[in-house]
KOLKOL-264312 format. One line per 2 residues: their letters; for each residue x, y, z of N, C-alpha, C. Coordinates in nm, 2 decimals. Layout:
BEGIN
A) X:Y:Z:X:Y:Z:X:Y:Z | ...
This chain:
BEGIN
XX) 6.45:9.45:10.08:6.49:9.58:10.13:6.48:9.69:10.02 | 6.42:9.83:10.05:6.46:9.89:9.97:6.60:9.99:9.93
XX) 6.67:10.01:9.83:6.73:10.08:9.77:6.79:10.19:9.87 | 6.88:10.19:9.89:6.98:10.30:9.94:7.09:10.40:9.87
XX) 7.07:10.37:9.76:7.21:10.41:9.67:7.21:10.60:9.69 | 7.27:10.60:9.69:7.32:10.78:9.69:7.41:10.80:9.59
XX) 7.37:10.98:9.57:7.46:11.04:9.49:7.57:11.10:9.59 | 7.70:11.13:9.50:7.85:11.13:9.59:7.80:11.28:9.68
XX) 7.74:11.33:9.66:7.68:11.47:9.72:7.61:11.46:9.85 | 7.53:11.34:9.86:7.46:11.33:9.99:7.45:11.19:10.06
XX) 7.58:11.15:10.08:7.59:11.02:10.14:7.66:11.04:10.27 | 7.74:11.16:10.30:7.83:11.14:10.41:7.78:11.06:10.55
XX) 7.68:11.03:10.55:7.62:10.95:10.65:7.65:10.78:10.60 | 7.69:10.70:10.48:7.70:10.61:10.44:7.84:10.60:10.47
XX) 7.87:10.42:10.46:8.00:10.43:10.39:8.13:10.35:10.53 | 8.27:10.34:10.51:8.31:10.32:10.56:8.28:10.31:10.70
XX) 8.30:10.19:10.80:8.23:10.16:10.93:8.27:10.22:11.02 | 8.25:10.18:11.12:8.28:10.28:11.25:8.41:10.25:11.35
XX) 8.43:10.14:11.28:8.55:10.06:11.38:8.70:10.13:11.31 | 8.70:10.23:11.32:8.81:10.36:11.28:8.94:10.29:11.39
XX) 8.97:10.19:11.40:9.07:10.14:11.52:8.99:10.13:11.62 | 8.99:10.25:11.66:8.86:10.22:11.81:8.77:10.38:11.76
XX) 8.72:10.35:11.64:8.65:10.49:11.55:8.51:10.47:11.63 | 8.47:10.41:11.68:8.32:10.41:11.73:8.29:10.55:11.82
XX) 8.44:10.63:11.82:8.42:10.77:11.90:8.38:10.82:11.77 | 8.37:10.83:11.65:8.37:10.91:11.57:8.21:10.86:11.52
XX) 8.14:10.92:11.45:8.02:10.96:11.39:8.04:10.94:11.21 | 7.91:10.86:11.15:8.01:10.83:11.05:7.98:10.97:10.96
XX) 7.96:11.05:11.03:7.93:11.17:10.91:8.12:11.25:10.91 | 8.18:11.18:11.06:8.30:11.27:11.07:8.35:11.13:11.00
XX) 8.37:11.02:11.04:8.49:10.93:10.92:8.45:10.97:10.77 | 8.34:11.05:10.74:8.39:11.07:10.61:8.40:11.16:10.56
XX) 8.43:11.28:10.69:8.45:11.41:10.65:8.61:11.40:10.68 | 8.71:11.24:10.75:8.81:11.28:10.75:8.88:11.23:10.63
XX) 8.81:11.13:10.58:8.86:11.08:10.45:8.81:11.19:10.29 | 8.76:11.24:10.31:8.73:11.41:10.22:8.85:11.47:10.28
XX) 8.86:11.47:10.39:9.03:11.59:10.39:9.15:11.50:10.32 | 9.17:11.36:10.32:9.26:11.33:10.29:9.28:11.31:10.12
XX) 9.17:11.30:10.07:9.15:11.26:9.95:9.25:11.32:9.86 | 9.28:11.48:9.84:9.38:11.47:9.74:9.49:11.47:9.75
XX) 9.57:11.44:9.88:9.66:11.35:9.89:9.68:11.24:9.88 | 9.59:11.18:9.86:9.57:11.01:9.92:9.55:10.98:9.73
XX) 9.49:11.05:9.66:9.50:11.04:9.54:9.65:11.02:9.48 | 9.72:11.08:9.53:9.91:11.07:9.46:9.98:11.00:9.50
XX) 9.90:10.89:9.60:10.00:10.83:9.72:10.03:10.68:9.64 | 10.14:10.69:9.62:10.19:10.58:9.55:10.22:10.45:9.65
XX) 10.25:10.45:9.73:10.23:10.33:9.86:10.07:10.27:9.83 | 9.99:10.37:9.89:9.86:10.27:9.84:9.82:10.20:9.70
XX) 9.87:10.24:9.59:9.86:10.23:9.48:9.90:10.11:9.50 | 10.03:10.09:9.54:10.10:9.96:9.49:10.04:9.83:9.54
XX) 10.01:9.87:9.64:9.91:9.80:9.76:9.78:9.78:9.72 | 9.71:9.78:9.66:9.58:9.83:9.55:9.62:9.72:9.45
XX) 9.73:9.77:9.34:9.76:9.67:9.23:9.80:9.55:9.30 | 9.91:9.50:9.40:9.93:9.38:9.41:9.83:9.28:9.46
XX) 9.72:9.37:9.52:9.61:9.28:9.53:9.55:9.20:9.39 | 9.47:9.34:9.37:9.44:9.24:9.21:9.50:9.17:9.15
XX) 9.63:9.22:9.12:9.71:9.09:9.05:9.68:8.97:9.09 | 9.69:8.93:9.20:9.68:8.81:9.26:9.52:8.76:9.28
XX) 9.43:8.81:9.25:9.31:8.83:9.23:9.24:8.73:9.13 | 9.20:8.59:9.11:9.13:8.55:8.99:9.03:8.62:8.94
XX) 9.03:8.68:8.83:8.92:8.78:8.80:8.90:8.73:8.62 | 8.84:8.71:8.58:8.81:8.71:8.40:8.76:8.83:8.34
XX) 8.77:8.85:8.23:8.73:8.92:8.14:8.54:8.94:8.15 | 8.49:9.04:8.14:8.34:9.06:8.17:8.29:9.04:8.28
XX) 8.41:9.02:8.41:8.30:9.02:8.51:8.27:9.12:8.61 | 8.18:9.13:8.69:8.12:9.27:8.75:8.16:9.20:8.87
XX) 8.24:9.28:8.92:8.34:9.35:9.05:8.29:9.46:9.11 | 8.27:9.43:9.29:8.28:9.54:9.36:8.37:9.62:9.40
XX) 8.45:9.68:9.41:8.59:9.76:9.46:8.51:9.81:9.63 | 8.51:9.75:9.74:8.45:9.80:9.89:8.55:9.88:9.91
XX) 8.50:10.00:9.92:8.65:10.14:10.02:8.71:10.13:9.90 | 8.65:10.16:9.76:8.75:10.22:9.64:8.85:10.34:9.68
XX) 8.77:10.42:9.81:8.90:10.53:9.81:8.92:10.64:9.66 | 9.04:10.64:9.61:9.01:10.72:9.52:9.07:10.66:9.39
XX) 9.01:10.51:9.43:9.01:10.44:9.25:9.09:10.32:9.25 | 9.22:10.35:9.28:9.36:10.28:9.25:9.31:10.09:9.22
XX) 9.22:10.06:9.33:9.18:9.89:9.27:9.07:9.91:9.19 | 9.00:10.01:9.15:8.93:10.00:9.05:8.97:9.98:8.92
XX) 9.09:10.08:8.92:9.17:10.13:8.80:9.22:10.01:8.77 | 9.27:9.94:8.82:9.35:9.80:8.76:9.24:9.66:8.78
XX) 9.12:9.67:8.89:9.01:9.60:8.79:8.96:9.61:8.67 | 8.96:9.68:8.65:8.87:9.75:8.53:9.01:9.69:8.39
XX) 9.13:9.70:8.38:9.24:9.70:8.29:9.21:9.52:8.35 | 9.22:9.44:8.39:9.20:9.33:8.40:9.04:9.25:8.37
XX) 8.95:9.29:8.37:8.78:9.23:8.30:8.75:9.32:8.19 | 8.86:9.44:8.16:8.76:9.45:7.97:8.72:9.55:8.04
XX) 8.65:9.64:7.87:8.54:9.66:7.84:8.42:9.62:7.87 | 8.40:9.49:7.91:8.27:9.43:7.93:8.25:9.36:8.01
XX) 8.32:9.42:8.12:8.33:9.37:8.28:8.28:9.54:8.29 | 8.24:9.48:8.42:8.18:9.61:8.51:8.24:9.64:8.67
XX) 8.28:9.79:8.73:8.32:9.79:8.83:8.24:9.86:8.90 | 8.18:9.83:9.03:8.11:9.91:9.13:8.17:9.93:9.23
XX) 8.21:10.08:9.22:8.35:10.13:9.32:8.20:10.22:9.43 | 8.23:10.16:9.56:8.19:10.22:9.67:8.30:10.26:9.77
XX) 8.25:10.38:9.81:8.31:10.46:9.93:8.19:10.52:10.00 | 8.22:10.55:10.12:8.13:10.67:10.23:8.18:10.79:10.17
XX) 8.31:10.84:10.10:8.39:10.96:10.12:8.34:11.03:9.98 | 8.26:11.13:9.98:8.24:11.22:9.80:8.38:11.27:9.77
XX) 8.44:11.30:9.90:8.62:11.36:9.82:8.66:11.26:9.78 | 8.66:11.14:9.82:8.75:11.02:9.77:8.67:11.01:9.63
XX) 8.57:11.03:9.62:8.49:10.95:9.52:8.50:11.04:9.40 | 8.53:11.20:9.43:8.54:11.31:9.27:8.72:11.21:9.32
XX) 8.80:11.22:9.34:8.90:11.17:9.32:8.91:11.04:9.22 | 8.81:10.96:9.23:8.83:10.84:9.14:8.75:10.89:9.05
XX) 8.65:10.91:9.04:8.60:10.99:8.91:8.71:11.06:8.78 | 8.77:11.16:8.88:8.91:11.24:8.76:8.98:11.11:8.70
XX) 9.03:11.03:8.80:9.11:10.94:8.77:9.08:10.85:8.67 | 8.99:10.77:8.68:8.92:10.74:8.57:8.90:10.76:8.43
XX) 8.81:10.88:8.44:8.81:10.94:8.31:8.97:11.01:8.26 | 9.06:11.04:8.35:9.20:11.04:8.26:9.24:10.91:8.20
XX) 9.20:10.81:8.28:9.27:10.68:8.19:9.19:10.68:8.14 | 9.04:10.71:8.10:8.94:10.66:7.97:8.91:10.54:7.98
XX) 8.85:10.53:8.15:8.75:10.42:8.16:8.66:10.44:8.17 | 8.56:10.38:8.12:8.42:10.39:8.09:8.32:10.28:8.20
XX) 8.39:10.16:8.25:8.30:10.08:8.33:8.33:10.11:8.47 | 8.33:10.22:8.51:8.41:10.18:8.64:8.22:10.34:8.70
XX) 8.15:10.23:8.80:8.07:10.29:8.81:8.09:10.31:8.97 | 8.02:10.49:9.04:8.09:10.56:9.20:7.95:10.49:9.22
XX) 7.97:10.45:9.35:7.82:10.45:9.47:7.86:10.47:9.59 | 7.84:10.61:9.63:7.88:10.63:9.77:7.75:10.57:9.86
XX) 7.82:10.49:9.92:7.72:10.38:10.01:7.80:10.32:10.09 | 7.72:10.26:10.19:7.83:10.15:10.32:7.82:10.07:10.21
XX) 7.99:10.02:10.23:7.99:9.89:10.20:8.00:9.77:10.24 | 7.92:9.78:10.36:7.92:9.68:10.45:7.72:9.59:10.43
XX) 7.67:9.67:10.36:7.51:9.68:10.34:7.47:9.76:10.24 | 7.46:9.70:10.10:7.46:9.74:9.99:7.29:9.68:9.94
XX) 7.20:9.75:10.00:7.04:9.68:9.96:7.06:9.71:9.78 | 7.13:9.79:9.73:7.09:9.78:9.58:7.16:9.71:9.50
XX) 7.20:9.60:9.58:7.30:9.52:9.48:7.26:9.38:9.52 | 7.16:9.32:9.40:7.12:9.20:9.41:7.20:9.08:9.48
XX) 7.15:9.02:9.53:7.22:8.89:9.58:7.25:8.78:9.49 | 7.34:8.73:9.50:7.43:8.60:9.39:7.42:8.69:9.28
XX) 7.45:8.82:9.24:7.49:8.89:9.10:7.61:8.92:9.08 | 7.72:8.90:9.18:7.85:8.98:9.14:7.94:8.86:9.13
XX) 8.05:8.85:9.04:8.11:8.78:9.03:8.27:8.80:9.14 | 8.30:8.92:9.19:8.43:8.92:9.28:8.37:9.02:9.38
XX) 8.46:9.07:9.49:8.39:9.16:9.59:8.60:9.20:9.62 | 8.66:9.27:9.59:8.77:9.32:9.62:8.80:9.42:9.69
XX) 8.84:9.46:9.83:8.85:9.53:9.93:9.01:9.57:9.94 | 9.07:9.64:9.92:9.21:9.71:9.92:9.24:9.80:10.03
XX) 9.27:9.70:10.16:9.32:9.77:10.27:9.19:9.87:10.33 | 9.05:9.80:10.34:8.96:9.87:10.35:8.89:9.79:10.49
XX) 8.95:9.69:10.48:8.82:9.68:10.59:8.92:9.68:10.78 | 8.98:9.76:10.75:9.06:9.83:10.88:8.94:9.91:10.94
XX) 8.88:9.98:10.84:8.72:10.08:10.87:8.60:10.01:10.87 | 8.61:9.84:10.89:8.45:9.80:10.87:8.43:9.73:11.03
XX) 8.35:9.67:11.05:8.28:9.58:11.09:8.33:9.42:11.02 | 8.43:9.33:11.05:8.46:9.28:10.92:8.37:9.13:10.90
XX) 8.30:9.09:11.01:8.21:9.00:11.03:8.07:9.05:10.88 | 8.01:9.18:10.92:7.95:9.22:10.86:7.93:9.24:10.73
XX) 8.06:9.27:10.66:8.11:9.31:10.56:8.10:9.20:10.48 | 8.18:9.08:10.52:8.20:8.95:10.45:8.07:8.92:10.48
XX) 7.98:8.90:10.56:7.84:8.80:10.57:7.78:8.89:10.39 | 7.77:9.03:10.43:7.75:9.14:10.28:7.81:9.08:10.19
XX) 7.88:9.03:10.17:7.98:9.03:10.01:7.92:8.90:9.95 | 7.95:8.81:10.03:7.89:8.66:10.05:7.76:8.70:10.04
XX) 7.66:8.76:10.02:7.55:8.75:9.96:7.51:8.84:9.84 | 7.62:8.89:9.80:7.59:8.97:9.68:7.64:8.88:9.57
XX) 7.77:8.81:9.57:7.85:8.72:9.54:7.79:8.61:9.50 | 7.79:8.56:9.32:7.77:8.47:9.28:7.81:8.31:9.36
XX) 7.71:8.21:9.38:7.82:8.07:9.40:7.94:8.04:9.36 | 8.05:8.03:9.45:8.17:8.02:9.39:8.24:8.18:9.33
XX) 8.17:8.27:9.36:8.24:8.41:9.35:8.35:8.44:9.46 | 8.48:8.53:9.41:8.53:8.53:9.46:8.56:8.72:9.53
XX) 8.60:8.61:9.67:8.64:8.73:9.76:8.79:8.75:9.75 | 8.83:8.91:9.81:9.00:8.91:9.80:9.00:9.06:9.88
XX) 9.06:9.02:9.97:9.12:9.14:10.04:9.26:9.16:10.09 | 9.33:9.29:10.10:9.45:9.31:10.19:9.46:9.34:10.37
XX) 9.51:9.30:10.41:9.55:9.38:10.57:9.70:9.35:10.58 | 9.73:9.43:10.68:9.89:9.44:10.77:9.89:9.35:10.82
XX) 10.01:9.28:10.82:10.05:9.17:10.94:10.00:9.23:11.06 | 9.97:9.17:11.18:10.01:9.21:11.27:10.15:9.26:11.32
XX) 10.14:9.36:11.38:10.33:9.38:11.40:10.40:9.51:11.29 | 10.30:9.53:11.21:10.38:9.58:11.13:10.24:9.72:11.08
XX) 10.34:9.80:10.99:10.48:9.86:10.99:10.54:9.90:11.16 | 10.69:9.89:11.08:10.75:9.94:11.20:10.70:10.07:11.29
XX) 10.63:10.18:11.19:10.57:10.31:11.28:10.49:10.27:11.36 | 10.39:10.16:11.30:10.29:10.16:11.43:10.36:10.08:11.53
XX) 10.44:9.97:11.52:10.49:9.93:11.64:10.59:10.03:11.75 | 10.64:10.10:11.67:10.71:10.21:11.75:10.56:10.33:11.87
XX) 10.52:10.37:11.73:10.39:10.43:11.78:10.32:10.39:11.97 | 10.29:10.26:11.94:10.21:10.17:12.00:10.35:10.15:12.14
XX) 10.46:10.13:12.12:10.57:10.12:12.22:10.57:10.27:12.29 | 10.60:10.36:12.22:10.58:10.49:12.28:10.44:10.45:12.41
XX) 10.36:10.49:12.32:10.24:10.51:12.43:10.25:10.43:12.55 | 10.31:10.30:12.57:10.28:10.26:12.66:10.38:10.25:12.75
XX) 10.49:10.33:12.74:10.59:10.41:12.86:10.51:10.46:12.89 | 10.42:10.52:12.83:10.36:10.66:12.91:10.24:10.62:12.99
XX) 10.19:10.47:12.98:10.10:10.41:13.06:9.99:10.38:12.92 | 9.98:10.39:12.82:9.86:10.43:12.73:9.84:10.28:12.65
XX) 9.78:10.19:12.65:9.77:10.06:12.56:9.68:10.10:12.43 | 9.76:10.09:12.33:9.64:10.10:12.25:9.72:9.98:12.14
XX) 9.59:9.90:12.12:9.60:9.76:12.07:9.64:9.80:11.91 | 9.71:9.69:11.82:9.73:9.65:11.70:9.58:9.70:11.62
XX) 9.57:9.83:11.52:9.43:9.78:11.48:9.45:9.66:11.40 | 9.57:9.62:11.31:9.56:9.47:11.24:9.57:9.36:11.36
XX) 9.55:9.33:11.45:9.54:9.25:11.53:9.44:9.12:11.46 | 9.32:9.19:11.45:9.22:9.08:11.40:9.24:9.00:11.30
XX) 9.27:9.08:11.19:9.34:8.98:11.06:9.48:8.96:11.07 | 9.58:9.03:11.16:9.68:8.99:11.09:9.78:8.89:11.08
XX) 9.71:8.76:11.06:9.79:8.63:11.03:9.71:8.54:10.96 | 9.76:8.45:10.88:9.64:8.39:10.81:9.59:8.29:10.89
XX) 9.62:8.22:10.98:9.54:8.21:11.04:9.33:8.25:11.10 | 9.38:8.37:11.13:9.31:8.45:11.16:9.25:8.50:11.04
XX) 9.26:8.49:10.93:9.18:8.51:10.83:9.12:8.39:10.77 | 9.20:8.31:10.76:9.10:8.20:10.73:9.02:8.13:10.83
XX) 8.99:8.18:10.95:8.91:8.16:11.06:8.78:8.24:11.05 | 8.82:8.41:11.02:8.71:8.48:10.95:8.64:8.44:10.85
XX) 8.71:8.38:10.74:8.67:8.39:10.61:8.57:8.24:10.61 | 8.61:8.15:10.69:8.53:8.02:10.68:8.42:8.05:10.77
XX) 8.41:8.13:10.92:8.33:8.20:10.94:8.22:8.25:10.91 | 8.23:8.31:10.77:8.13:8.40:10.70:8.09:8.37:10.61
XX) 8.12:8.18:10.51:8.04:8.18:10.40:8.13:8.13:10.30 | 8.27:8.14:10.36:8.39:8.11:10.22:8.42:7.96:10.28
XX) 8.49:7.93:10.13:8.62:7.80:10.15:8.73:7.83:10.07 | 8.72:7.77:10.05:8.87:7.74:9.99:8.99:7.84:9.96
XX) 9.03:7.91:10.09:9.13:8.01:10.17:9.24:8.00:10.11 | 9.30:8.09:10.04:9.43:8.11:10.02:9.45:8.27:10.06
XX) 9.58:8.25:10.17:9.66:8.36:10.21:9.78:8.37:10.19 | 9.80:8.46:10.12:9.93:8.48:10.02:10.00:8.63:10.12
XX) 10.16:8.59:10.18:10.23:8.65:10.25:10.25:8.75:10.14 | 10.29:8.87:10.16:10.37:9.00:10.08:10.45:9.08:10.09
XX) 10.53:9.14:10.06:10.56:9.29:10.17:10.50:9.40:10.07 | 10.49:9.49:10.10:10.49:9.64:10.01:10.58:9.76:10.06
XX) 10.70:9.79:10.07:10.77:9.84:10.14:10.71:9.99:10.11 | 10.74:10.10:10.22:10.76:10.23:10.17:10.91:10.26:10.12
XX) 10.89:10.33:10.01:10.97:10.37:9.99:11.09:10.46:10.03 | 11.03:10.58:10.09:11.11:10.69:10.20:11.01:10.70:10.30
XX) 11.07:10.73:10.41:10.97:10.75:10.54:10.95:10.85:10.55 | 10.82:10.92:10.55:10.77:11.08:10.59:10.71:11.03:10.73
XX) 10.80:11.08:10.85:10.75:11.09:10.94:10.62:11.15:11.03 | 10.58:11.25:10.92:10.52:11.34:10.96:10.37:11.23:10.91
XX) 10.39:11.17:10.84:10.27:11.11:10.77:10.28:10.99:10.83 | 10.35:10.96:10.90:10.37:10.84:10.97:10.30:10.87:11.11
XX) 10.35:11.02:11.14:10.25:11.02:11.33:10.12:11.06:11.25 | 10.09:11.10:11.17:9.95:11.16:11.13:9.87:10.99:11.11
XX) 9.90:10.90:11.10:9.86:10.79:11.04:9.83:10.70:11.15 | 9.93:10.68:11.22:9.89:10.68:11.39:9.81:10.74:11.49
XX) 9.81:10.84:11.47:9.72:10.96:11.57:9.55:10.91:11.52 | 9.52:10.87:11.40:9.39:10.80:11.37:9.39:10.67:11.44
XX) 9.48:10.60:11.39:9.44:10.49:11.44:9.40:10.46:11.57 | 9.49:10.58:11.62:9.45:10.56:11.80:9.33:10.65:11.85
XX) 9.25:10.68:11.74:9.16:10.78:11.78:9.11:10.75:11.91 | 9.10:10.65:11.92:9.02:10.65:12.11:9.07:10.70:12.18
XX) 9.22:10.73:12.20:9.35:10.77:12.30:9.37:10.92:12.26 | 9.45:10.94:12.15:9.51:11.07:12.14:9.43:11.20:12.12
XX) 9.34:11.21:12.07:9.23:11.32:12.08:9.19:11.32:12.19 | 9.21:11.26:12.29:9.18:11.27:12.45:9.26:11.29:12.53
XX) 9.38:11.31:12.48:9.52:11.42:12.56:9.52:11.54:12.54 | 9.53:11.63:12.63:9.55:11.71:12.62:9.71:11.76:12.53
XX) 9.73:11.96:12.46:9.77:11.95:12.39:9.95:11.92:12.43 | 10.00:11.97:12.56:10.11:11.90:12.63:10.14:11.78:12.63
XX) 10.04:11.66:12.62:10.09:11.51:12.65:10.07:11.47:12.52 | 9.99:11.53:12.41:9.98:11.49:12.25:10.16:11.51:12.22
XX) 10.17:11.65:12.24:10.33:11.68:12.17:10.44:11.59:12.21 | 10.45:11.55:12.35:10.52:11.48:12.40:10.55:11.32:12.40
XX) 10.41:11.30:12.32:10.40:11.18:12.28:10.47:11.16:12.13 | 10.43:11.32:12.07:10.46:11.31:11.89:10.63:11.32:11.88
XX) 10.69:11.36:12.01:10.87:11.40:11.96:10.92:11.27:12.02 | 10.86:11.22:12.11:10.92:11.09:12.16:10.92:11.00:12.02
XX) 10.78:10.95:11.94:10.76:10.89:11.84:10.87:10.95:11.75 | 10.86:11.04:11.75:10.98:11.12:11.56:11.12:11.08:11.64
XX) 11.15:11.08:11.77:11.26:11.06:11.75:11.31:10.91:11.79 | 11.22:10.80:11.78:11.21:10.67:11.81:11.25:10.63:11.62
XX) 11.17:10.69:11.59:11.14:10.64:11.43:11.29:10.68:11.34 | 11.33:10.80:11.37:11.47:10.86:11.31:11.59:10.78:11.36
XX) 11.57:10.73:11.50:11.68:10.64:11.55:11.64:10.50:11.44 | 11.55:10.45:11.42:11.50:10.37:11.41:11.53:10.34:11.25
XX) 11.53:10.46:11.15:11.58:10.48:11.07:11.75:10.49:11.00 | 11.79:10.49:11.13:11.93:10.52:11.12:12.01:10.40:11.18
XX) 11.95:10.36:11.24:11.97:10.18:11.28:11.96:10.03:11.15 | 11.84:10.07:11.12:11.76:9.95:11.04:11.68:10.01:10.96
XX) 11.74:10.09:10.86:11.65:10.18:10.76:11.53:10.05:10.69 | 11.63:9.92:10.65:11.57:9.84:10.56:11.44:9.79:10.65
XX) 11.43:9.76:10.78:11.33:9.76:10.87:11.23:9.90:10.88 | 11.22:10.00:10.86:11.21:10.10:10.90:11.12:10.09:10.81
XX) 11.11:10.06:10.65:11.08:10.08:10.51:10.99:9.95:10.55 | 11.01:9.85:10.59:10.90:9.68:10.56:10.78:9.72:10.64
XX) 10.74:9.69:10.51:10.56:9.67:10.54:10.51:9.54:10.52 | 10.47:9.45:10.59:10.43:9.33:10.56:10.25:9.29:10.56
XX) 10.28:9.25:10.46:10.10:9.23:10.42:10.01:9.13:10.43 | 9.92:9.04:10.41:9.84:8.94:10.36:9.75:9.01:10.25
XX) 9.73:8.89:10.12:9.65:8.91:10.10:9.57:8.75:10.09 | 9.44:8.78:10.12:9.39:8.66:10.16:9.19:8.66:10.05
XX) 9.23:8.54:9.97:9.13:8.54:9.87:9.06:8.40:9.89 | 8.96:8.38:9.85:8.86:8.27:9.90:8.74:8.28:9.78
XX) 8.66:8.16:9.80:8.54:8.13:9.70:8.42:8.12:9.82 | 8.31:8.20:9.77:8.20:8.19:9.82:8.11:8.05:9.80
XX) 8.11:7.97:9.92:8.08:7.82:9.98:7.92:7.80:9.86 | 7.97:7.70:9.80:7.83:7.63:9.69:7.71:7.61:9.77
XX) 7.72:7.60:9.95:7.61:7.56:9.93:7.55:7.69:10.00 | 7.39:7.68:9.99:7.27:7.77:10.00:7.34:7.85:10.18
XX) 7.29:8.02:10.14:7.34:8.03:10.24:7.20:8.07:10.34 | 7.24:8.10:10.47:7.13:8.11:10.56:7.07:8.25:10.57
């Protein structure tokens, strides 16, 4: 195949998949024009951060080796790959998003990292990245936006023998907003499914993951709590996920869906704050299978 790589300027057509929850209404030139709006907030957002680092931590990674960061976003698992392989390890942070990507760029160069290299590209089909050359492929809450069959068959071939994979997702069930979220709508007649449904149990990931090329499955339970609840960022975070649904109400049944939700969530808060706050995670890491792949 030939070479696809783009500069962060002319990729908006690359990049994060289409499976936006039920994003296949969206165009990927708009999933990455919405992740450019979010970017310099999403840059300060300490929840993802933490969620970013506790992956890697848990991450087998050595010193010198060249790491993909898929859906770097605006850095945060880059930033602590890169403080984990050295100097002389290498990081290849892809995103679809150029906001996300000047966002990791600043970031970067404030900490005074030098290996941490942008490719705005899907990272679900990376033709410029040799096959069996990478030694990890690390995904941080990213493939909520892919194709995840695709993604992993991709990684698993870029991926050294015995290289490893490691990614995060949501329990199913969780956070509490989206289950609230998801109960709302369907008083009102409206199903709109778990997007963690597919990964969220390890089961179900080590079903994918042996699926596509891996063995030897470890899924490691977590929580990442939020810290305070910003409701407002809570219906805003839902309202995507259900893109198939709520952009197709009109603006009377949107609002009446959004006050029912704020005041589900504040009861909700006022009942079982310590529930309100649990976010429960997987992260689920694996070695790409020794033998030849097809």
């Amino acid at each position: 195949m030939t070479s696809r790589r783009r500069t962060e300027t002319s990729c908006s057509r690359a990049g994060r998949s289409s499976e936006l929850a039920d994003a296949s209404l969206y165009s990927l030139d708009q999933i990455a024009e919405i992740f450019n709006a979010r970017a310099p907030r999403y840059a300060h957002d300490d929840w993802h951060r933490r969620y970013a680092e506790a992956l890697v931590a848990v991450t087998p990674l050595a010193p010198g080796d060249r790491v993909i960061d898929a859906a770097t976003g605006t850095g945060f698992a880059a930033r602590a790959i890169a403080q984990r392989v050295g100097p002389d390890g290498r990081i290849v942070a892809v995103d679809v998003s150029p906001g996300m990507l000047e966002q990791a760029r600043a970031a970067a160069a404030a900490a005074g990292l030098e290996n941490i290299d942008l490719l705005c590209d899907d990272a679900t089909n990376l033709p410029s990245v040799e096959s069996s050359s990478i030694d990890a492929v690390i995904c941080a809450a990213g493939l909520l936006y892919m194709p995840v069959p695709t993604a992993l068959l991709e990684w698993a071939r870029v991926l050294k023998p015995d290289g490893v994979v490691a990614f995060s997702t949501m329990r199913s069930g969780s956070p509490a907003s989206g289950r609230i979220f998801r109960d709302c709508a369907r008083k009102r007649g409206w199903q709109i499914p778990d997007p963690s449904e597919g990964l969220g149990t390890p089961s179900r990931c080590v079903r994918m993951l042996e699926e596509t090329g891996f063995d030897r499955v470890q899924v490691i339970p977590d929580r990442v709590d939020v810290e305070r609840a910003d409701l407002t960022l809570a219906w805003e975070a839902n309202v995507r996920a259900a893109a198939a649904l709520v952009p197709a109400l009109d603006r009377e049944a949107q609002h009446a869906l959004r006050e029912e939700f704020l005041d589900a969530m504040q009861q909700e808060m006022a009942t079982d704050p310590a529930g309100a706050s649990r976010v429960e995670v997987l992260f689920a890491i694996a070695r790409r299978t020794l033998a030849t792949l097809s």
